[in-house]
N, C-alpha and C positions, 0 to 999 in steps of 0.2 A: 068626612070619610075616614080621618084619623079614630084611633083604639085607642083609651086612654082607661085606665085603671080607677075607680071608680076613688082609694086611695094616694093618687098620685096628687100633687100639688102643681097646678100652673099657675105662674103669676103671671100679673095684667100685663098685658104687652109683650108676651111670647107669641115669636111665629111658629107655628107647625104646620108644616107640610102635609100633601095630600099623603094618604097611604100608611102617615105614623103610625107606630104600637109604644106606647108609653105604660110599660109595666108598673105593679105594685109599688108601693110608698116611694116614685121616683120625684126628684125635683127637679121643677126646670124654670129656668129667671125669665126676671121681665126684660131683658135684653137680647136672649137666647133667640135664634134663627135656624130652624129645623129643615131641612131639605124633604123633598118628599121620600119618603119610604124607608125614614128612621126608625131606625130599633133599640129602645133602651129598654132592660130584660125587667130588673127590679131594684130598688136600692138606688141607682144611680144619680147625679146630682152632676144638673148641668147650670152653670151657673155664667157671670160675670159677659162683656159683650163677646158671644160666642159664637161663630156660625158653623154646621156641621151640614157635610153633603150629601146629596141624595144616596139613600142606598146602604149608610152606613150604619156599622151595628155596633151598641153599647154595651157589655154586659155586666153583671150584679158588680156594686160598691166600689166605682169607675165614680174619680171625681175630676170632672173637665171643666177647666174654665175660671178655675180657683185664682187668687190673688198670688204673686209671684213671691217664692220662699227668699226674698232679696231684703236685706234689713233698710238699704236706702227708699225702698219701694214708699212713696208718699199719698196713696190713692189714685193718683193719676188715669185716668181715662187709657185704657188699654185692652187690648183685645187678644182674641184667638179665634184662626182662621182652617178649619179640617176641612180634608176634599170630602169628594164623593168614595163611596165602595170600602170605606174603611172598617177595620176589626179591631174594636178596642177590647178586651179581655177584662177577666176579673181583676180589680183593684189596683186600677189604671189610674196615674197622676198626670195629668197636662195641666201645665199654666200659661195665665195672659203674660204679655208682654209686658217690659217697662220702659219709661223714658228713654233713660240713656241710651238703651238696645233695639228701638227704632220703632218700639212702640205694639209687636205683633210677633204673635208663635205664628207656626205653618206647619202643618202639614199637609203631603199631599193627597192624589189617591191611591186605592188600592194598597195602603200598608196594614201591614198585620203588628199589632203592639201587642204581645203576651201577656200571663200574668204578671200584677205586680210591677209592672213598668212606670218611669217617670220622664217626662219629659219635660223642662222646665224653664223658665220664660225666655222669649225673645229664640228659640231653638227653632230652624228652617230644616226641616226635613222634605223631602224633593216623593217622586213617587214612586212605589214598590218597595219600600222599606220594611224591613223585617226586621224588630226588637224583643229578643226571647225573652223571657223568665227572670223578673228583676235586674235589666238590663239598664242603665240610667243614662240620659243627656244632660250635663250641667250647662248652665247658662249659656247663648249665644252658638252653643256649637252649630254647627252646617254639616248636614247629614244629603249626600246628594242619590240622586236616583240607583235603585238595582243596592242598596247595601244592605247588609246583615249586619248583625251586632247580637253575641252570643249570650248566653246567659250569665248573668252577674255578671256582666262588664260593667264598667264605669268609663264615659268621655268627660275628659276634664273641657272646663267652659273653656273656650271661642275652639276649641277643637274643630277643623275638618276634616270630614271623611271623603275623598272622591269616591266616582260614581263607577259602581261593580264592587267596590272592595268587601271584605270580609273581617271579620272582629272575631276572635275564638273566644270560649268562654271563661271565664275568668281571668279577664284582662284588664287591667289599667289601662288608658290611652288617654297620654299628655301631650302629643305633638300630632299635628297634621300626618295622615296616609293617604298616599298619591291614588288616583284612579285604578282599580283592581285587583290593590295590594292586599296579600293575606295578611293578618298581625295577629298574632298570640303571643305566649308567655307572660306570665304574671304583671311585669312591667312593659307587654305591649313593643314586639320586636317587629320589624318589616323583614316574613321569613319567605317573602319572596309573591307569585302570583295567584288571583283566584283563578285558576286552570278550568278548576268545574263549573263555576256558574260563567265561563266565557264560553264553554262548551256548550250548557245548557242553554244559552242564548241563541248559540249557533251561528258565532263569532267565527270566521273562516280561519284555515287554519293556514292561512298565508299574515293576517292579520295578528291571530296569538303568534307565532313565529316573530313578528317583527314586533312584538311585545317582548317574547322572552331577550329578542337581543339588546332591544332597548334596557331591561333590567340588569341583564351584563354589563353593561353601559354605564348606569348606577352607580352599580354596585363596586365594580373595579377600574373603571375610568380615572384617567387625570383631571387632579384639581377639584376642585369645591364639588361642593352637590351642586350647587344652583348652576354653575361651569358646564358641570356633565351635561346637565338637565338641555340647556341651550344648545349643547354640539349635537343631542338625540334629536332635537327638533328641528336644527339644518341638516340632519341626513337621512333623515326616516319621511316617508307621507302619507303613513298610515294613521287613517283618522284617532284608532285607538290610542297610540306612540303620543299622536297630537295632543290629546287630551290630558292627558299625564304633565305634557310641557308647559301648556296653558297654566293648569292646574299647581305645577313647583314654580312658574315665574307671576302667578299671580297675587294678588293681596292676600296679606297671612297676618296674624295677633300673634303665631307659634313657629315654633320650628316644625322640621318634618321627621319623621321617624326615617332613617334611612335606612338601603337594602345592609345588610351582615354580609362582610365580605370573607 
């Protein structure tokens, strides 16, 4: 019951799912697992052990599934793992996983990757993720649920992003940002919270309230960031506030971008 283009290529041992549309001179490997009701437009080229979820749509000269841009990379058995309902866009880069970095990309569902995107091995992206217009993931970063990332940003590898934040566009970002911090300016500042998309969730406003004070907290508190971080979390119990604290006293490769006081 899959559409498959009369010029498209499948090799032996592709699954495709019920419902597929597999456009004009697309490739798709003998490893590749298609979920039902895949859309890859034309051009596209899905390759290496890849599985993509039901629902999800590919569009023209999108190459998923590629060998990882890592020069220790040695063949290795490695994968990539896309949820369902995703939107991959024109001349979209994913890569598999390598060794050292645990062996598997991720994505989840429901993300929008723009034009021109990359996202590159061993990168955990969580779901509702938004990546505009040439917007890049280097190696390892962790991109957690509800983030944006603007166009022509760049995340430097093992980067995280907590979940809600915001990336403006044209930003560098080398250090961790906390759960629904905004960050712009060229070399990526923590200029404080994402107000709107906590609005747009519809995040109570007793809850952004004991976020804004938690960021005061931050931002002009005594002693260390990770200090502050710890005194917001024995005096706050708002799950939001919580998230934030987990998130600065947990396992980190980087530092954090802290609030501008």
């Amino acid at each position: 019951m899959s559409g498959i283009h009369p010029s498209a290529i499948i090799e032996d041992g592709a699954q495709i799912g019920e419902g597929c549309i597999i456009g004009p001179f697309c490739f798709v490997g003998s490893q590749v697992k298609l979920g039902d009701g895949v859309e890859l437009k034309s051009h596209v080229v899905v390759t290496g052990d890849t599985r993509i979820g039901d629902e999800s749509v590919i569009f023209n000269f999108s190459v998923i599934g590629e060998i990882p841009q890592d020069l220790k990379f040695g063949g290795e058995d490695t994968r990539l793992e896309i949820g369902k309902r995703n939107r991959i866009r024109e001349h979209v880069t994913v890569n598999t996983g390598t060794e050292g970095g645990g062996g598997v990309t991720r994505i989840g569902d429901d993300c929008l990757l723009m034009a021109g995107v990359h996202v590159a091995h061993d990168v955990q992206i969580g779901n509702r993720v938004i990546m505009v217009n040439h917007a890049g993931a280097a190696g390892h970063c962790v991109i957690e649920d509800d983030v944006i990332v603007g166009g022509i940003s760049g995340l430097h590898q093992w980067v995280r992003v907590g979940r809600g934040a915001i990336i403006g566009a044209l930003t560098m970002v080398a250090n961790d940002v906390i759960p629904y911090g905004l960050v712009q300016a060229p070399r990526g500042e923590l200029d404080g919270l994402n107000l709107v998309g906590l609005k747009r969730r519809g995040v109570s406003r007793e809850d952004i309230s004991a976020l804004r004070a938690a960021f005061r907290e931050l931002s002009t508190g005594d002693g260390t960031f990770m200090e502050r971080a710890h005194r917001v979390g024995a005096d706050n119990e708002s799950e939001y506030v919580q998230r934030i604290v987990d998130f600065v006293t947990g396992q980190s490769d980087r530092s954090f971008l802290t609030p501008r006081k």
